[in-house]
C-alpha positions as MATLAB code, in Angstrom:
seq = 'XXXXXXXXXXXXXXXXXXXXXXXXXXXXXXXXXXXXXXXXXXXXXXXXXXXX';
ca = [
      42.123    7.374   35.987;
      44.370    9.432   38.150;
      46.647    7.507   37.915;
      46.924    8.982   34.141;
      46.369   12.055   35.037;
      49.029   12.250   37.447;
      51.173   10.998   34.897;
      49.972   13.765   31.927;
      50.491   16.556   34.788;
      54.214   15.711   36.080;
      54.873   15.216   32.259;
      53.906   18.090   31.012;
      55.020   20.159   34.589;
      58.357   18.804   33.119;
      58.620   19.731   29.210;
      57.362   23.238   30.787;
      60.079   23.477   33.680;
      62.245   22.182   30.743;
      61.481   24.795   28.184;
      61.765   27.168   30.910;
      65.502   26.488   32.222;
      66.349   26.619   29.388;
      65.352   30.014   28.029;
      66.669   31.064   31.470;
      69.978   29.387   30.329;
      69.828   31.191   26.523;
      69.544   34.806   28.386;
      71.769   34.321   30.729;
      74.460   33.219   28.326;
      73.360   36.231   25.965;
      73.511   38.285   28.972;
      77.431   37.152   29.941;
      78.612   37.015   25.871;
      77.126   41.111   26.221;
      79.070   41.997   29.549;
      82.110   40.281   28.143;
      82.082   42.022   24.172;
      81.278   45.480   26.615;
      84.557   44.898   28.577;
      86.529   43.944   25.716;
      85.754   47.083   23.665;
      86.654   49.233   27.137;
      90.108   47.324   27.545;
      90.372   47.912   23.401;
      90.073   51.706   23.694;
      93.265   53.533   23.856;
      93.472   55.478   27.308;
      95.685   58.350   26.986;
      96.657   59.218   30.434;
      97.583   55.387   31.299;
     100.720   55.566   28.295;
     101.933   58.784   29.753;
];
């Protein structure tokens, strides 16, 4: 019997750690695709005093 249980705890313990990593994964990736469109759009802007 524990045995079984054992077995139903590190299985679930591991779908959870699972679905955990990765939603970590999803906003950290959301979180780099942001910082890179915000430096794009700063290199994109036209910057008077560098053409002078």
């Amino acid at each position: 019997m524990q045995e079984i249980e054992r077995f139903f705890s590190n299985f679930f313990s591991g779908i959870i750690n699972r679905f955990k990593y990765s939603a970590m994964d999803a906003a950290d990736r959301k979180m780099r695709e942001t910082i890179d469109e915000q430096v794009e759009q700063r290199r994109q802007k036209p910057k008077p005093k560098d053409e002078e």
